[in-house]
C-alpha positions as a LaTeX table, in Angstrom:
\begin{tabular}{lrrr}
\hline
Residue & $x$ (\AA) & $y$ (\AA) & $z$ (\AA) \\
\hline
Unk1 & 19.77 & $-10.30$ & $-0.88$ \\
Unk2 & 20.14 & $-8.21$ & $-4.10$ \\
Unk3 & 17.92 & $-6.57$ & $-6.50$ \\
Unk4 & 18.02 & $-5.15$ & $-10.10$ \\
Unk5 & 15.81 & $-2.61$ & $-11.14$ \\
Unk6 & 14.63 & $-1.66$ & $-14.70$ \\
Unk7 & 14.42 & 1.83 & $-16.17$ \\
Unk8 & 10.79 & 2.48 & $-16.47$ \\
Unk9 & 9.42 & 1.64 & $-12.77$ \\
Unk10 & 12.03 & 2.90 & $-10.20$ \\
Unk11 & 10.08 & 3.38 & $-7.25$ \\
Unk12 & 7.75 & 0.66 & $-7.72$ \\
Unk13 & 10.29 & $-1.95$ & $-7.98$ \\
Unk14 & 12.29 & $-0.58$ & $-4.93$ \\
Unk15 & 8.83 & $-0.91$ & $-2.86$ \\
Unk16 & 8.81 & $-4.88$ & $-4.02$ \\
Unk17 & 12.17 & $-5.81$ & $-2.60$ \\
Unk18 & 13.38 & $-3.74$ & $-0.18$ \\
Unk19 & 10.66 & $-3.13$ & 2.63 \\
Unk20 & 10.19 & $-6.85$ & 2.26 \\
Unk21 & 13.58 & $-7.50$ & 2.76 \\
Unk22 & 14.39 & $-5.12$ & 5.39 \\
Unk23 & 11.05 & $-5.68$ & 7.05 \\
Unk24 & 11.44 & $-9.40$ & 8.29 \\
Unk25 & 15.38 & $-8.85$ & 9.02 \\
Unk26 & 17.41 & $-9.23$ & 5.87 \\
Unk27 & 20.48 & $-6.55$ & 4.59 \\
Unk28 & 19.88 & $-5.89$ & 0.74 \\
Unk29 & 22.10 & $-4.63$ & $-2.42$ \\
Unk30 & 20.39 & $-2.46$ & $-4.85$ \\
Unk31 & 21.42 & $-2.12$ & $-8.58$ \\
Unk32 & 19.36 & 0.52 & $-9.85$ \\
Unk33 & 19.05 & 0.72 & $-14.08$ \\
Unk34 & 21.93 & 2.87 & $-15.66$ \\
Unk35 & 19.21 & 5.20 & $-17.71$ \\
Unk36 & 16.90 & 5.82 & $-14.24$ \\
Unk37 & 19.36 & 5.91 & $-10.88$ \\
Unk38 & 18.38 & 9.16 & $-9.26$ \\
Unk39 & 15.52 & 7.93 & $-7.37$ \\
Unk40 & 17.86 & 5.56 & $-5.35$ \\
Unk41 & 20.32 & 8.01 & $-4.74$ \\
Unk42 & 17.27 & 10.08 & $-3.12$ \\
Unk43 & 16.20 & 7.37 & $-0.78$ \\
Unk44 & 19.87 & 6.80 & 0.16 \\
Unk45 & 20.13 & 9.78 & 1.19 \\
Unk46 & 16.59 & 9.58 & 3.16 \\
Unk47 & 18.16 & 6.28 & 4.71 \\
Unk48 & 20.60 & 8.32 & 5.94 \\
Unk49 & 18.64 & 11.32 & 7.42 \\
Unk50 & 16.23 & 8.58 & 9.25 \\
Unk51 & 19.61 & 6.47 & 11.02 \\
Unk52 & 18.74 & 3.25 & 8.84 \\
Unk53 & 21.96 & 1.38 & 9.95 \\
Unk54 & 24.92 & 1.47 & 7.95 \\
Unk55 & 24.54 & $-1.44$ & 5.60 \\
Unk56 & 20.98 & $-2.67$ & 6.31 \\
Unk57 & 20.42 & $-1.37$ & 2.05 \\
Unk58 & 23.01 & $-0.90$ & $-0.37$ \\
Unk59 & 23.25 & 0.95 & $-3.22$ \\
Unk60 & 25.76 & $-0.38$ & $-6.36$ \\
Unk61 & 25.85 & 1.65 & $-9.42$ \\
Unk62 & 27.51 & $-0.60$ & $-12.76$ \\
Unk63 & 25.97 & $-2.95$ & $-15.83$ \\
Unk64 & 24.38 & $-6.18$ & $-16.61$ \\
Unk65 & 27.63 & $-7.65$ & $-15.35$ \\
Unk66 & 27.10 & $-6.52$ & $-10.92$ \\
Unk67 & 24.78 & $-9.82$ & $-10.39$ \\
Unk68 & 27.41 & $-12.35$ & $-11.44$ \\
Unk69 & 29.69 & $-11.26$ & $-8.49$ \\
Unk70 & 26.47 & $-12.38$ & $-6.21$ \\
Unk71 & 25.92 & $-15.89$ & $-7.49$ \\
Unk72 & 28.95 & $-17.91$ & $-5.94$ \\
Unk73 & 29.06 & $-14.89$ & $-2.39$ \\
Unk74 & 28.46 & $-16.98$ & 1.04 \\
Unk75 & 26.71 & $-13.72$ & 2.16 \\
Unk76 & 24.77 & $-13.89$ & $-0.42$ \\
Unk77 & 21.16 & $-16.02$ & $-0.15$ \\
Unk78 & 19.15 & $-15.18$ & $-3.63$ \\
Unk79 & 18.68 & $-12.13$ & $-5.87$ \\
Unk80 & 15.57 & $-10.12$ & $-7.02$ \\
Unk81 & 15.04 & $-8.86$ & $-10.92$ \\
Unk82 & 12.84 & $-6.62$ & $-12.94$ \\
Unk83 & 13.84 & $-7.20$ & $-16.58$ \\
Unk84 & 14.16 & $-8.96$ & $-19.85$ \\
Unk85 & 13.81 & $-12.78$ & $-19.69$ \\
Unk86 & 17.38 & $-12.99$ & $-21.27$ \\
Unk87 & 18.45 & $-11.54$ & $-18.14$ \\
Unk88 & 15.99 & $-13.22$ & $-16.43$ \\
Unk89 & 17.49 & $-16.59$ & $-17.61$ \\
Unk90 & 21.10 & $-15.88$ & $-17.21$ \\
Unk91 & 20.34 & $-14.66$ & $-13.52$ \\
Unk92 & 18.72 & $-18.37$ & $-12.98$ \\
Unk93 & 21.23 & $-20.19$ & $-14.05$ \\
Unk94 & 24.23 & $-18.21$ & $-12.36$ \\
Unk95 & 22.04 & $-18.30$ & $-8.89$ \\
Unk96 & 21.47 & $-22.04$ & $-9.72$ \\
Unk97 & 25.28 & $-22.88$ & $-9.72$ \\
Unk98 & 25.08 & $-20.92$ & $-6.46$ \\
Unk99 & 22.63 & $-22.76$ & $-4.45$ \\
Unk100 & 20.05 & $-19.08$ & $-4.32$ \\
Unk101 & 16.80 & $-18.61$ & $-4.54$ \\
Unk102 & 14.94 & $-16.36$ & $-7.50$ \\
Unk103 & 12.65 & $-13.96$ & $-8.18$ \\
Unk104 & 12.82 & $-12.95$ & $-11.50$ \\
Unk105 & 10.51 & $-11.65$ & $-13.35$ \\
Unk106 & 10.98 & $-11.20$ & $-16.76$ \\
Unk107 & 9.16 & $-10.11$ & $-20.53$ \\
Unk108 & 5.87 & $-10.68$ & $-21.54$ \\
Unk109 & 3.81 & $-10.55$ & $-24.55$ \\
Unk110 & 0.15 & $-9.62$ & $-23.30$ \\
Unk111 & $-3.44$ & $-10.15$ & $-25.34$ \\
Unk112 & $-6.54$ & $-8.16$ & $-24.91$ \\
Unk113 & $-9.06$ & $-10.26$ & $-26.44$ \\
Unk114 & $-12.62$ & $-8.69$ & $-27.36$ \\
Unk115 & $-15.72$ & $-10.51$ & $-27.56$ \\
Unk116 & $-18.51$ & $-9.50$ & $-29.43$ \\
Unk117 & $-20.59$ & $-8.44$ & $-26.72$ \\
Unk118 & $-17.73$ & $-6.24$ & $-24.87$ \\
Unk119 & $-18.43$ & $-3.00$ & $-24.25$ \\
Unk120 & $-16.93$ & $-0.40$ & $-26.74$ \\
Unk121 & $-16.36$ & 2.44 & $-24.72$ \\
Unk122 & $-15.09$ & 0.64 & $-22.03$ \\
Unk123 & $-12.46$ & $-1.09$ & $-24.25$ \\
Unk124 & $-11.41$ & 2.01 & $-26.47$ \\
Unk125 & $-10.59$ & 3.54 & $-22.63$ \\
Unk126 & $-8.66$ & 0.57 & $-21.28$ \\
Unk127 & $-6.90$ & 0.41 & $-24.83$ \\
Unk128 & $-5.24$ & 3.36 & $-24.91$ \\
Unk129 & $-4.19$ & 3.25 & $-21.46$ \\
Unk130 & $-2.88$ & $-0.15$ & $-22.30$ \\
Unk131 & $-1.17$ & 0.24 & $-25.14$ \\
Unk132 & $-0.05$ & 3.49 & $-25.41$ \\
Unk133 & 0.60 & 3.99 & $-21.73$ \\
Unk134 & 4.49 & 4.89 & $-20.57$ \\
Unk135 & 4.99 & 4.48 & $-24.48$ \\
Unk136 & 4.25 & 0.75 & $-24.16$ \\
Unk137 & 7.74 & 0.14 & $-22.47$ \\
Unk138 & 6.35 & $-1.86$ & $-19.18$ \\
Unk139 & 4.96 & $-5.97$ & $-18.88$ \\
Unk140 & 1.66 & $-5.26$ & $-18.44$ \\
Unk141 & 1.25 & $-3.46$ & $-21.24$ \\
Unk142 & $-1.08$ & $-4.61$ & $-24.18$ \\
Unk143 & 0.84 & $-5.93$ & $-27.18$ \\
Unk144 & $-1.93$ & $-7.67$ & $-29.21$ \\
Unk145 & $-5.43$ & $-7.37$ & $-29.19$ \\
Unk146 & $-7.53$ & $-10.40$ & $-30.51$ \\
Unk147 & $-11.05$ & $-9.60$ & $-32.27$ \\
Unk148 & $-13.86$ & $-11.68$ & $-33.15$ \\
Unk149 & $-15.29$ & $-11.72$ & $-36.62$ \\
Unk150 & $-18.47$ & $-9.56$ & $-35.67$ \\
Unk151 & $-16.63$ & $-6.74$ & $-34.32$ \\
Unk152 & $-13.29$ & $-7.05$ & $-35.90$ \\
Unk153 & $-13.89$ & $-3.73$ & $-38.73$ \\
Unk154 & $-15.77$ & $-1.82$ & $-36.17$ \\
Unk155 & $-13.20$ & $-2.00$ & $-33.81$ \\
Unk156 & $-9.91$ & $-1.95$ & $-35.63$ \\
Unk157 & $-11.61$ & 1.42 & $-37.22$ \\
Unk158 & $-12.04$ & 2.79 & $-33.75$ \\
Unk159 & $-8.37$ & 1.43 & $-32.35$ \\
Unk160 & $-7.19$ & 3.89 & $-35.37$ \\
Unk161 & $-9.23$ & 6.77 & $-34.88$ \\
Unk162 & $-8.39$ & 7.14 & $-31.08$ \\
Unk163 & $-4.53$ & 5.94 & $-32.00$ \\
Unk164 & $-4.57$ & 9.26 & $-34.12$ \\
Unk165 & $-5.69$ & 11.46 & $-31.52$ \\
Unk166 & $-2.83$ & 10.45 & $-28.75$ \\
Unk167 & $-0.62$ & 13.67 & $-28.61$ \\
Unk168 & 3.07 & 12.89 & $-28.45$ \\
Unk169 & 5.92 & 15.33 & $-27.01$ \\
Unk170 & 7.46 & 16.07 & $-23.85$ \\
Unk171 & 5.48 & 14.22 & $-20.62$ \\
Unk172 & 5.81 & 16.90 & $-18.49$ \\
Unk173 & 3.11 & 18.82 & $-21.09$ \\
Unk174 & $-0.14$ & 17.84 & $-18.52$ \\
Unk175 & $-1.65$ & 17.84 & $-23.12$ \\
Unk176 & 0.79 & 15.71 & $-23.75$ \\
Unk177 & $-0.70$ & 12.10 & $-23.49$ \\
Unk178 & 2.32 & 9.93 & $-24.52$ \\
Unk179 & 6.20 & 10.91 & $-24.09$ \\
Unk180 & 9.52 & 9.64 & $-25.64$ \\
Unk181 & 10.60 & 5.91 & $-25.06$ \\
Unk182 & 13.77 & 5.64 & $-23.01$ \\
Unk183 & 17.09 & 5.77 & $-25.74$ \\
Unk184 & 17.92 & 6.16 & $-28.83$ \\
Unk185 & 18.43 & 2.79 & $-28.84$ \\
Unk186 & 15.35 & 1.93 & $-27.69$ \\
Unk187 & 13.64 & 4.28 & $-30.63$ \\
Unk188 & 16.04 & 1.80 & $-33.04$ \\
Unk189 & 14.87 & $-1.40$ & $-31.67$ \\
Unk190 & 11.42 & $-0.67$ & $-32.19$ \\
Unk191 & 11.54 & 1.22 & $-35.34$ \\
Unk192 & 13.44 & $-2.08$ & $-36.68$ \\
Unk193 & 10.40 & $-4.11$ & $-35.23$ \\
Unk194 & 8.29 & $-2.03$ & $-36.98$ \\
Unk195 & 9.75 & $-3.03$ & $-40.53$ \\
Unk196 & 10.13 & $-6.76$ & $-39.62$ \\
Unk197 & 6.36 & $-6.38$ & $-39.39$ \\
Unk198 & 6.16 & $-4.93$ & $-42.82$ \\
Unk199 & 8.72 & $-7.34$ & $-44.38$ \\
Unk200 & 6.72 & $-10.23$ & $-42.57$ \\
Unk201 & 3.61 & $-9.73$ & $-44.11$ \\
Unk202 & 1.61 & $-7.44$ & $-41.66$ \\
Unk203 & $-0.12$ & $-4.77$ & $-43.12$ \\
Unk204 & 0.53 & $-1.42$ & $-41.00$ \\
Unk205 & $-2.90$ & 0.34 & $-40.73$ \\
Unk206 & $-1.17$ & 3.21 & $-38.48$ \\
Unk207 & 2.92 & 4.12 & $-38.66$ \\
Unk208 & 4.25 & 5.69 & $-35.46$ \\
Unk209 & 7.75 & 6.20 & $-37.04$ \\
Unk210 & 9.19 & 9.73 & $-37.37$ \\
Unk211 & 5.63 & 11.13 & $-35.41$ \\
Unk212 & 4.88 & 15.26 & $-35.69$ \\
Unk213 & 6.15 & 16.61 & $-32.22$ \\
Unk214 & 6.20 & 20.26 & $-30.70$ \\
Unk215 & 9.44 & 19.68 & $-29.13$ \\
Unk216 & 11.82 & 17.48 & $-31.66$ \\
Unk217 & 14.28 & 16.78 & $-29.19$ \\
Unk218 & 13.60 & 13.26 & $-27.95$ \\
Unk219 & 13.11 & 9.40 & $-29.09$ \\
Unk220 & 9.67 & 9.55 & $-29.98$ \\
Unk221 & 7.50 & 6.50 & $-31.38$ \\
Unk222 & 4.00 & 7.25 & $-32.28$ \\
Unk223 & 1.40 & 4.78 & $-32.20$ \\
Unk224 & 1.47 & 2.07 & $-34.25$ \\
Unk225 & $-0.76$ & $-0.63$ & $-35.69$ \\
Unk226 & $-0.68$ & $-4.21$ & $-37.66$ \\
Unk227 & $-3.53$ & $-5.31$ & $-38.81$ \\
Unk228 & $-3.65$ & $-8.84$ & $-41.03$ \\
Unk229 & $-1.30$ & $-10.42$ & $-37.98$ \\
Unk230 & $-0.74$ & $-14.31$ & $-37.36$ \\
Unk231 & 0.33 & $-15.71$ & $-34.81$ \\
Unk232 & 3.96 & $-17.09$ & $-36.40$ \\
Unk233 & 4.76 & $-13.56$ & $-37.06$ \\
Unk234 & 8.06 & $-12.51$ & $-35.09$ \\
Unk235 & 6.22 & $-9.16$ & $-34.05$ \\
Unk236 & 3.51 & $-11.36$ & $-32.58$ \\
Unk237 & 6.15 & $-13.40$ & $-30.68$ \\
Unk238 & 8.09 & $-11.47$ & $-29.74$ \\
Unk239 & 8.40 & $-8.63$ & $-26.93$ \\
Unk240 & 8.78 & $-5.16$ & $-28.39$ \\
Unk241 & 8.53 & $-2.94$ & $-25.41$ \\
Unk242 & 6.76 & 0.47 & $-27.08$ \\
Unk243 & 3.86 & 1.26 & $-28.37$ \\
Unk244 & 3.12 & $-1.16$ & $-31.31$ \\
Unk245 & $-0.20$ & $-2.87$ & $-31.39$ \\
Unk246 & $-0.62$ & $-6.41$ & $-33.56$ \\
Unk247 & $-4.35$ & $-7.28$ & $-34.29$ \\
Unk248 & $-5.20$ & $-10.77$ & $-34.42$ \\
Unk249 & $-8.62$ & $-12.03$ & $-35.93$ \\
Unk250 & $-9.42$ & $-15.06$ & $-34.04$ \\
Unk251 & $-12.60$ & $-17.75$ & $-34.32$ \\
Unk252 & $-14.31$ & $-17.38$ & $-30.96$ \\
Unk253 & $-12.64$ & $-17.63$ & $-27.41$ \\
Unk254 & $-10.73$ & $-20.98$ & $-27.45$ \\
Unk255 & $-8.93$ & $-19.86$ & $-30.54$ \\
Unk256 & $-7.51$ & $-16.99$ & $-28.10$ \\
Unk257 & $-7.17$ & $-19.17$ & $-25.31$ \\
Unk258 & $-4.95$ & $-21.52$ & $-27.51$ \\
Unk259 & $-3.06$ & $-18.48$ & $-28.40$ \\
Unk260 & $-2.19$ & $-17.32$ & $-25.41$ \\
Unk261 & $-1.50$ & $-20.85$ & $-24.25$ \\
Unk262 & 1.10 & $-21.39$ & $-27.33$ \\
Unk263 & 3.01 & $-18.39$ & $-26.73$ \\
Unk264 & 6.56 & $-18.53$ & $-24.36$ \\
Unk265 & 5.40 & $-15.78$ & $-21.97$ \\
Unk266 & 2.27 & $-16.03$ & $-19.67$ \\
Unk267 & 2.31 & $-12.46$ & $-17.52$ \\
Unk268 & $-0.89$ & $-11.13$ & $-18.04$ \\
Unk269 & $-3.72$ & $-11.39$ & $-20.15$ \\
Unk270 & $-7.27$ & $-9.38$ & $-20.49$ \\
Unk271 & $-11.41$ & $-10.45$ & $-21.78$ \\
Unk272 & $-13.69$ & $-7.18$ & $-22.51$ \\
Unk273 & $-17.23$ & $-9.39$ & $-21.87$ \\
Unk274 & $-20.40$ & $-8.90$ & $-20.26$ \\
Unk275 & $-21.04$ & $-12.70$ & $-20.31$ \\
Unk276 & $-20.74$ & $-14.54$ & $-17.05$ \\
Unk277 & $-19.50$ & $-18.02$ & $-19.05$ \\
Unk278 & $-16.67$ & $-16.22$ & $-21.13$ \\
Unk279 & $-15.37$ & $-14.52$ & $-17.76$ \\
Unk280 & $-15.10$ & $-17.41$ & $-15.69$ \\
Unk281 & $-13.15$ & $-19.68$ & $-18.51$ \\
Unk282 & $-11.01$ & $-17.44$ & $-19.35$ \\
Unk283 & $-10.01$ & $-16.84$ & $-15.57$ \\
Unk284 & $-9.67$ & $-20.63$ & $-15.36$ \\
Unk285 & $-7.74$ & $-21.06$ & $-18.93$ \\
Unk286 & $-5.70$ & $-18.17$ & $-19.72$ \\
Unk287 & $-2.11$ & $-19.34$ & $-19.37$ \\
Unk288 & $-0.75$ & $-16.40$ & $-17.52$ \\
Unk289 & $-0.01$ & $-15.50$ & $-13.74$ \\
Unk290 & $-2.21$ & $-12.22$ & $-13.53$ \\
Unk291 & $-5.92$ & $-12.25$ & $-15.26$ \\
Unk292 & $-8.25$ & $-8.92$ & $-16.31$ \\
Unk293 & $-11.94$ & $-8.75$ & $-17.35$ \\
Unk294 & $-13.16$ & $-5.43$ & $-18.48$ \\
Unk295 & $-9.64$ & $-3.92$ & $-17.73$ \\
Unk296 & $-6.75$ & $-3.21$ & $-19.66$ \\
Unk297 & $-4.08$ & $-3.33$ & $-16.76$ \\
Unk298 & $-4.29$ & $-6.75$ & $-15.01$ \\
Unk299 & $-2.15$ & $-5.28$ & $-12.04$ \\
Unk300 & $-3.12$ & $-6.88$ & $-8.74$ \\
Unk301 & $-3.44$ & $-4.89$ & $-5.52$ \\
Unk302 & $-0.35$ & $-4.55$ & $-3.48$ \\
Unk303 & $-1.68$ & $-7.26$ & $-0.64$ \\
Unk304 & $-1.62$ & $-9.90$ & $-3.72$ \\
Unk305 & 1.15 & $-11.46$ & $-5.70$ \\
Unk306 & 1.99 & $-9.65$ & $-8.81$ \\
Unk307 & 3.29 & $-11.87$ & $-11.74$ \\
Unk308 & 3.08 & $-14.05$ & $-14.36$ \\
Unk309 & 3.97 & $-17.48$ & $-15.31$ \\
Unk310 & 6.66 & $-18.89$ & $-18.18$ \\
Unk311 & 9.05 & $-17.14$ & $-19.67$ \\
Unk312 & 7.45 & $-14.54$ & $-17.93$ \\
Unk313 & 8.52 & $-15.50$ & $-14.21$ \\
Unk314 & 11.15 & $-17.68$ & $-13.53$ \\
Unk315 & 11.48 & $-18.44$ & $-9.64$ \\
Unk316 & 8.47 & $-20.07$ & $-7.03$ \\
Unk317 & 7.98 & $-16.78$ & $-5.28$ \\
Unk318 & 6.09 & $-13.57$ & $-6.72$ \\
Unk319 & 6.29 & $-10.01$ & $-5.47$ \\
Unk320 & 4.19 & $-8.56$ & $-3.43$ \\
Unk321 & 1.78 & $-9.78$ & $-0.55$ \\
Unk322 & 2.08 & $-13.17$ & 1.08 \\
Unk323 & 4.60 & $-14.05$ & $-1.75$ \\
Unk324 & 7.07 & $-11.18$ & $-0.45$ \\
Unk325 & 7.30 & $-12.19$ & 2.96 \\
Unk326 & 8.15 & $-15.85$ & 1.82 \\
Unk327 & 10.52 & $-15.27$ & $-0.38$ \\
Unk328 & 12.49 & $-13.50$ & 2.19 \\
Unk329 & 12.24 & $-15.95$ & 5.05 \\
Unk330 & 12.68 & $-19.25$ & 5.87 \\
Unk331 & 10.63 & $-21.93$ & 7.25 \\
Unk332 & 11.89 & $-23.17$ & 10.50 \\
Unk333 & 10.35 & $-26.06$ & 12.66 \\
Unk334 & 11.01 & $-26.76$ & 16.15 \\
Unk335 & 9.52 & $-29.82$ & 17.93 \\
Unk336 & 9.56 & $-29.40$ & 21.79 \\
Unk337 & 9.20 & $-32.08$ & 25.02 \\
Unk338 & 9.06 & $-30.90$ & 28.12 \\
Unk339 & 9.48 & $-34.04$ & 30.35 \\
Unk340 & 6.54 & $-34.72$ & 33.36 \\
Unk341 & 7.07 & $-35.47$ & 36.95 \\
Unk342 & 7.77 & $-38.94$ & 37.48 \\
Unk343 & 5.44 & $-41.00$ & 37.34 \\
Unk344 & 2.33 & $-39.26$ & 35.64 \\
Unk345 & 0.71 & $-40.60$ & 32.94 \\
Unk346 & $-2.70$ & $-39.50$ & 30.80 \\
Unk347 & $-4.83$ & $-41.79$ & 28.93 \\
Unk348 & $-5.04$ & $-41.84$ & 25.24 \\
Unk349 & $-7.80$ & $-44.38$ & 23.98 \\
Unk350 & $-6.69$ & $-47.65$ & 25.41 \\
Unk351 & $-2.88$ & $-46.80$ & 25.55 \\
Unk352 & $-1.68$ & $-45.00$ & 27.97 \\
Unk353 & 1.34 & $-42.52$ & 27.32 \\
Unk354 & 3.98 & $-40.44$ & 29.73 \\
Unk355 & 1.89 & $-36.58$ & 29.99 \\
Unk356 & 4.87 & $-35.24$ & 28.46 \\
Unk357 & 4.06 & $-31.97$ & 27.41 \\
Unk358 & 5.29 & $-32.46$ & 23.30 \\
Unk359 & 4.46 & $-29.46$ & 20.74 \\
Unk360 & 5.11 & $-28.65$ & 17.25 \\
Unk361 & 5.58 & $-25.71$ & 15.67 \\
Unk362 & 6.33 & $-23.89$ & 12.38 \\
Unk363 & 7.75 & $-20.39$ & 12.70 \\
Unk364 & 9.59 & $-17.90$ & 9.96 \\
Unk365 & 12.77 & $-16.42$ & 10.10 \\
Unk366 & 14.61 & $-14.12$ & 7.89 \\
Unk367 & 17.11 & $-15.96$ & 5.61 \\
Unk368 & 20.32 & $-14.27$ & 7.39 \\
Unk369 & 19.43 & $-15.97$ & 10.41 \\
\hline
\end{tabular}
């Protein structure tokens, strides 16, 4: 099997493919991201110091352009990604020429709606953390936040006030609350999606752009907030990785279920409720793989599957749990008869039958078998 990681979640991403992998009987290749490969170099060399055989995991070091030698490799039976659905997509379709399985997970676009009975400590917590959290560059992280009319000033006015109060600088500061996105690049992308916002109609309540910082030397974004978003709106659509916030004004909570339902990615979504109806609907009619009430990270424990639906997964498989182990095995069934000494029979109803001893069996096996 092979893997590519992405730059914000090393470690975590390493612990969804390769002890799976590994664990049932399968070698693996691992393409860690260009901007974060020090960690695998590390556990290479811990591979090493622990007499992992030679070749049971592989590190390659290169661009987007490593998978494409897998797709079409006879050694080769399916490939593992962390990433952009672009990627996500291309990977599919290369692995589909090649007879492999997927697991891909790709982008996502994730609501927090807020009802008008949720809590509002509990949600200014779980917002921040949400939002603002690794600088807004990972899938679960909250990109719009959908408010019903009775709370919608209130709340936008306290999504400000705590969005001004985030500290940005260096993340090894233990003050420091929020650190630099990845690139320069990066900083470009989203500065850009900032201004499409602007130019779109969006009215920017809070501009993270250019934010005051003790140490200047980095790609810092500050938070930033739309207010007067709909849902047409290419910053509402779209996946901007950092920490930009569009707020949506919606009717009551089929207006955000339909939302959430209309959009091309489906990886996580999150209710703030203290009503018993609210939280079981929207656990049965949010459109997305991975479901939150009262939290603002819908991750799953690591002994359940972890991702989403759409644009947002592409592949049968998730990672993690139950999921993990399937992906990286194979059913095999074996039907066995074990023939009886002459001339012994049992009764079944009125038939009777040779007492042949006949079972059936299902059994996994890793995929290199």
């Amino acid at each position: 099997f092979g893997g590519v990681a992405p730059f914000n979640f090393p470690a975590l991403v390493f612990g969804w493919f390769v002890p799976y992998a590994i664990g049932v009987g399968n070698t693996f290749i691992f393409k860690p991201s260009t901007q974060s490969p020090l960690f695998m170099q590390v556990m290479g060399q811990i591979f090493q110091e622990i007499g992992l055989p030679k070749g049971v995991v592989n590190i390659i070091h290169g661009n987007r352009s490593v998978p494409e030698s897998w797709y079409a490799h006879p050694k080769m039976s399916g490939v593992c990604l962390v990433g952009s659905t672009p990627t996500a997509k291309k990977i599919a379709e290369g692995c589909g020429r090649g007879g492999k399985r997927t697991m891909l997970l790709g982008g996502a676009k994730n609501y927090l709606v807020v009802m008008e009975d949720a809590q509002p400590d509990i949600f200014i917590e779980n917002f921040l953390h949400s939002c603002y959290g690794s600088a807004g560059q990972r899938c679960l992280a909250g990109s719009i936040v959908a408010l019903v009319p009775e709370i919608y000033d209130s709340f936008v006015k306290k999504m400000v006030d705590v969005s001004k109060t985030v500290k940005v600088g260096n993340a090894l500061d233990p003050n420091i609350y929020m650190g630099p996105v990845i690139s320069a690049a990066a900083r470009k992308r989203i500065e850009e999606y900032i201004e499409i916002g602007i130019k779109g109609g969006a009215k920017l309540l809070l501009d993270g752009r250019n934010p005051q910082v003790k140490d200047p030397d980095g790609y810092y974004v500050g938070p930033t907030i739309f207010t007067e978003v709909t849902p047409c709106m290419q910053i509402a659509k779209e996946e901007i990785f950092g920490p930009v916030v569009s707020v949506v004004k919606i009717s009551g909570l089929d207006d955000a279920l339909q939302l959430i339902r209309a959009q091309d990615f489906g990886n996580g979504a999150c209710i703030f409720t203290q009503n018993q109806y609210y939280t079981e609907k929207f656990i049965a009619d949010a459109a997305v793989g991975m479901v939150g009430v009262n939290v603002g990270i819908c991750a799953p424990h690591p002994y359940l599957p972890f991702g989403g639906i759409k644009d947002s997964h592409l592949g049968t498989d998730k990672v993690q749990g139950k999921d993990g182990i399937d992906f990286f095995t194979q059913n095999k069934v074996a039907t066995i008869r074990f023939a009886p000494p002459s001339g012994q029979f049992v009764a079944a109803g009125r038939e009777e039958i040779p007492a042949a001893q006949t079972a059936t069996q299902t059994v996994r096996s890793c995929v290199a078998s």
